[in-house]
C-alpha positions as CSV (number, residue, x, y, z in Angstrom):
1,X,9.3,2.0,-12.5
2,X,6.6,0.1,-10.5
3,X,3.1,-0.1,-11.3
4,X,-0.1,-2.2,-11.0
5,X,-2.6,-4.1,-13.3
6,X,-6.0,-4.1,-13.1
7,X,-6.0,-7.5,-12.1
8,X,-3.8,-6.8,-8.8
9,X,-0.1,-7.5,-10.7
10,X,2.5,-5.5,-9.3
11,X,5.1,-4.9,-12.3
12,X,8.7,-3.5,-12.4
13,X,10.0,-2.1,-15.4
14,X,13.8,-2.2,-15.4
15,X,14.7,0.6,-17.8
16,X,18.3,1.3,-19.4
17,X,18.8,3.5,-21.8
18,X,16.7,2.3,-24.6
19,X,16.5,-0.9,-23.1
20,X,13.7,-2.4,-20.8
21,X,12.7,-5.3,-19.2
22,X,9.6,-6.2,-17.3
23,X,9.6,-8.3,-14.4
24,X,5.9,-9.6,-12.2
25,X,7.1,-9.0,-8.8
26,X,3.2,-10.2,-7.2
27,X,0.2,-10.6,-8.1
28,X,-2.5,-10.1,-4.7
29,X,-5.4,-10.7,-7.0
30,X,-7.0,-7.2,-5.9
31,X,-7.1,-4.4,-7.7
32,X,-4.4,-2.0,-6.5
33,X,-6.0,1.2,-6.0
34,X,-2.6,2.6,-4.8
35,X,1.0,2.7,-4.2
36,X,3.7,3.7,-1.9
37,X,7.2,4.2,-1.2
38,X,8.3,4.4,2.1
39,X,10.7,7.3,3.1
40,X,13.8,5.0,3.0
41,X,12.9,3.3,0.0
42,X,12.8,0.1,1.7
43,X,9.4,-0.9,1.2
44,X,6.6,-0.3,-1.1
45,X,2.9,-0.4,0.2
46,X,0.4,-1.9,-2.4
47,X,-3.2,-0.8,-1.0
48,X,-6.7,-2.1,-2.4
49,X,-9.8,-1.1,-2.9
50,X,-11.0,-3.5,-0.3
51,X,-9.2,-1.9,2.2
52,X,-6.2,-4.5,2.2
53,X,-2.9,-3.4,2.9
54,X,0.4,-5.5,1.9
55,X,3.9,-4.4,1.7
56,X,6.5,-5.8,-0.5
57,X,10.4,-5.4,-0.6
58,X,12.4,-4.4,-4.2
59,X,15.5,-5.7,-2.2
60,X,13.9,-8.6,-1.0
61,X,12.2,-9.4,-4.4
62,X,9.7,-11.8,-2.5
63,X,6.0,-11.8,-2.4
64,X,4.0,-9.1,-0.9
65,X,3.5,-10.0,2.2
66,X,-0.7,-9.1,4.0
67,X,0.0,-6.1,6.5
68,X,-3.3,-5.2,7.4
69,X,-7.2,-5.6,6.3
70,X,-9.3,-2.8,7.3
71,X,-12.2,-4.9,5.7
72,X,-13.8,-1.5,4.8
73,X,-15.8,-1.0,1.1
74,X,-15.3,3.0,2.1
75,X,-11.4,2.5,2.3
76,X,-9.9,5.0,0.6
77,X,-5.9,5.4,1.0
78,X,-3.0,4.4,3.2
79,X,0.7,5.4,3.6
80,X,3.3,5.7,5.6
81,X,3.6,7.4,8.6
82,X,6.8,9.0,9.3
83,X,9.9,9.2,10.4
84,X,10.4,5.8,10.1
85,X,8.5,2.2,8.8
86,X,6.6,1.1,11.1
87,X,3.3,2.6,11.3
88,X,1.0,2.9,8.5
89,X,-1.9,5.7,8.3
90,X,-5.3,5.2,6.6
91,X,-8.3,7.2,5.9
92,X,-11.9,5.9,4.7
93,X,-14.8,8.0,3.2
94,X,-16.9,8.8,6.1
95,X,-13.7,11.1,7.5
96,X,-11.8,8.2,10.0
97,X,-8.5,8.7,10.2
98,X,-6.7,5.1,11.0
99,X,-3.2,4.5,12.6
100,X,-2.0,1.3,12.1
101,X,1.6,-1.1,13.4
102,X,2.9,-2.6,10.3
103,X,5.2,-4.7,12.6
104,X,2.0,-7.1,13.3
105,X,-0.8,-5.5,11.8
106,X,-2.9,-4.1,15.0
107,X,-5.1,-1.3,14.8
108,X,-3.1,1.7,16.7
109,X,-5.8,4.8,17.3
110,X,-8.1,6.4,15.4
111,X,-9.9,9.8,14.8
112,X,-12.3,11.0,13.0
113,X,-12.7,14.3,10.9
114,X,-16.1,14.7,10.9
115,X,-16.4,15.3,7.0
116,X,-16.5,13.0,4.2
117,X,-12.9,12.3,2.5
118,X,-12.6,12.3,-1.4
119,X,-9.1,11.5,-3.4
């Protein structure tokens, strides 16, 4: 089970039975607004209120690693956009939908919906 402080900690609870164990996997120092796994399971995106996107790897168990920063205060989401891993999709408040690489990070195409975007 992964989850996120308030403080921008991503946390792993190993659970077993009636056993568990909790391990800090990264700490960004953002709140995490949300998360996501990608359709593989390979990677998990940890997105911010700020509009920062990072990606880190269970298997890999390094740090997350700074994908993309839409720099944005009306940021809302992002995910993954499938089949596959490497593109990202985001979507802000005012209705612009965002396509983004996750390879290196550069902004892809965008359009926008013409309506405001709530959660």
């Amino acid at each position: 089970l992964y989850f996120s402080a308030q403080e921008g900690i991503l946390i792993f609870y190993d659970i077993k039975d009636l056993q568990y164990e909790i391990k800090i996997c990264a700490d960004i120092s953002q709140p995490i607004s949300s998360l996501m796994f990608s359709p593989d399971y390979t990677s998990l995106l940890l997105v911010t209120e700020q509009g920062t996107v990072y990606s880190y790897k269970p298997a890999h168990s390094g740090e997350a690693v700074k994908l993309l920063d839409t720099s944005s205060s009306c940021f809302l989401a992002a995910d993954f956009l499938t089949p596959g891993n490497n593109y990202c999709v985001s979507v802000t408040i005012s209705g612009e939908v965002q396509v983004w690489s996750l390879e290196d990070g550069s902004f892809l195409s965008k359009l926008n919906l013409g309506i405001e975007v709530q959660v």
